[in-house]
C-alpha positions as CSV (number, residue, x, y, z in Angstrom):
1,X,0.0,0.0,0.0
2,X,1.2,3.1,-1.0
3,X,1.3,5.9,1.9
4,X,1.6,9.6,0.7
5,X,3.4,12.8,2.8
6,X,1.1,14.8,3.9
7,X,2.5,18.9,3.6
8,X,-0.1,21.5,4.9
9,X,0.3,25.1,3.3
10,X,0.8,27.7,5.2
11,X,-3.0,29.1,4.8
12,X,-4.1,26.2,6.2
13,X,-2.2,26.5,9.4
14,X,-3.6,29.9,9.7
15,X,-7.2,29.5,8.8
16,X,-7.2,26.2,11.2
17,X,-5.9,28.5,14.0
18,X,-8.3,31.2,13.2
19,X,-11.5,29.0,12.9
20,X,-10.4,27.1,16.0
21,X,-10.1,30.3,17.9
22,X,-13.1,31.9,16.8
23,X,-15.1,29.3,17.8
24,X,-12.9,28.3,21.8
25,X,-12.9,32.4,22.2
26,X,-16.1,34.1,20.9
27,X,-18.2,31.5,20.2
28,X,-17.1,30.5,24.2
29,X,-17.0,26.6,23.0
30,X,-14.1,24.8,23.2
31,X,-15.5,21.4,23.0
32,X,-16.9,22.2,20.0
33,X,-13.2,23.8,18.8
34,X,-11.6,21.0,19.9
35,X,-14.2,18.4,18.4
36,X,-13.5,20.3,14.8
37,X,-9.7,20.6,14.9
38,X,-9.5,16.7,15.8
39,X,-12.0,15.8,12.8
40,X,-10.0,18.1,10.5
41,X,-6.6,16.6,11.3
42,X,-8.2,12.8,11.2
43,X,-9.6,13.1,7.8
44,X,-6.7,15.2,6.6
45,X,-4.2,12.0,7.6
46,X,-6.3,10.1,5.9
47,X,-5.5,11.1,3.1
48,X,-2.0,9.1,3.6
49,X,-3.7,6.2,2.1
50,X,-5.7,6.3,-0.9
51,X,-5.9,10.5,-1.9
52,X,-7.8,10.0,-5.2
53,X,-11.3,8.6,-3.2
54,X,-12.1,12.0,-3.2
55,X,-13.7,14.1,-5.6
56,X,-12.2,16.1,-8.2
57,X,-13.0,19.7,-8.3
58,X,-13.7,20.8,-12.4
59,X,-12.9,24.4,-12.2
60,X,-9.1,23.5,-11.9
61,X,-7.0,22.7,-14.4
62,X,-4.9,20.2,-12.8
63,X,-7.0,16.9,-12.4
64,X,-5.3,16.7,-9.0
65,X,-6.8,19.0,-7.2
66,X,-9.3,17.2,-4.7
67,X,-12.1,18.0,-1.9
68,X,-13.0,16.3,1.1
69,X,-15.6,17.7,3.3
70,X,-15.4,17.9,7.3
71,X,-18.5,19.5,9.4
72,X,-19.3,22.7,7.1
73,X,-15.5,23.2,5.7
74,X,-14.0,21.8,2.4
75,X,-10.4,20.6,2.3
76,X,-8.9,21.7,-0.8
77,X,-5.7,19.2,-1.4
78,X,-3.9,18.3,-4.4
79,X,-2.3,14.6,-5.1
80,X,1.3,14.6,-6.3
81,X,2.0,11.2,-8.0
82,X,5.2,11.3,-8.5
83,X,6.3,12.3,-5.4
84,X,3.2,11.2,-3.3
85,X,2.3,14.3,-1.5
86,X,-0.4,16.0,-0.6
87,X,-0.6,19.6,-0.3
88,X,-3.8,21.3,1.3
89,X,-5.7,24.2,2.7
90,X,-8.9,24.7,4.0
91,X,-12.0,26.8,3.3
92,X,-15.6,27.3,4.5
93,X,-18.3,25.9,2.7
């Protein structure tokens, strides 16, 4: 089985961290917070094994640019045969 490297972009970091604190700080809830950071990293490592069970997204160009949806946010992640990364970021839905 092949197993993939996992590299999160720098946006991602940020708009984790953001979304995370918004939600512990203002929203005063960090059970939720927590809940949705662990779902978001467990999904996101799963994409180690098997990256192309996830759909395609048209509008790009590059066939290898993927989606996988966690709560309301869409991981945006692109699948690098040749050197079996994946490289992602998140957004909101």
């Amino acid at each position: 089985m092949i197993k993939y490297k996992i590299i999160p972009t720098p946006s991602y970091k940020q708009e984790l961290a953001l979304v995370y604190n918004y939600i512990y700080f203002k929203l005063k809830n960090p059970i939720t917070a927590k809940r949705l950071y662990n779902n978001v990293k467990r999904k996101i490592l799963s994409l180690q094994y098997f990256p192309e069970r996830c759909s395609r997204i048209p509008i790009y160009k590059n066939n290898n640019v993927r989606k996988i949806l966690v709560n309301d946010y869409i991981i945006i992640y692109q699948v690098n045969t040749d050197t079996r990364t994946d490289f992602y970021s998140t957004y909101l839905s």
